[in-house]
N, C-alpha and C positions, 0 to 999 in steps of 0.2 A: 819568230821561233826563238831567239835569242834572247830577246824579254822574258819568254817563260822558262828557260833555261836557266837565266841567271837569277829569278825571282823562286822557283825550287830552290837552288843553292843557297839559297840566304835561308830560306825555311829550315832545311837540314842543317846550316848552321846552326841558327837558333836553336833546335831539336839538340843537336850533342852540346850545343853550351849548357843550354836546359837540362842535359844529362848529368854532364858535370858537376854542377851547382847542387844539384840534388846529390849528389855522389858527398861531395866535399862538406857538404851539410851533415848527413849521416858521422862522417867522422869527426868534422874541426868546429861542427854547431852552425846555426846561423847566421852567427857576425863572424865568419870565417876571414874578412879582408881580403875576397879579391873582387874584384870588378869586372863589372858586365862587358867590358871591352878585352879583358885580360881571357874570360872567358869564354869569348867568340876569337879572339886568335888563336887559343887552344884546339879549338872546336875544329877552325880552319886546317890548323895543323894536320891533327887528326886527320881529318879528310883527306887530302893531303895524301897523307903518308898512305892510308887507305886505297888509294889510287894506284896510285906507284908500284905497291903490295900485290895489287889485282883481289883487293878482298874490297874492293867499294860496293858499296850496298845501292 
C-alpha cells in the first residue's frame, strides 16, 4: 500500500509542476528559465502547505 501511496504522490506532483509550467509560460513565455526540478520542489511545497492548510485535494 505504501508503493501506491507514494507513486500517486509523485503523479500529483508531476500534475502541479505541470501546472505551474503552464502557468509561467502564459506569463514569462516559454524559455521562462526554470527547471523541471525547480518546478517539482514548488509543486512539493505546494502540497505541502496544502496539507497543513486542510485544503489538500
Amino acid at each position: 500500500m505504501h508503493d501506491a501511496t507514494e507513486e500517486a504522490t509523485l503523479i500529483d506532483v508531476e500534475l502541479v509542476a505541470r501546472q505551474l509550467d503552464l502557468g509561467i509560460q502564459r506569463y514569462w513565455g516559454a524559455d521562462h528559465g526554470i527547471g523541471s526540478d525547480e518546478l517539482r520542489a514548488t509543486a512539493r511545497d505546494i502540497m505541502a502547505a496544502r496539507q497543513r492548510s486542510g485544503r489538500a485535494r
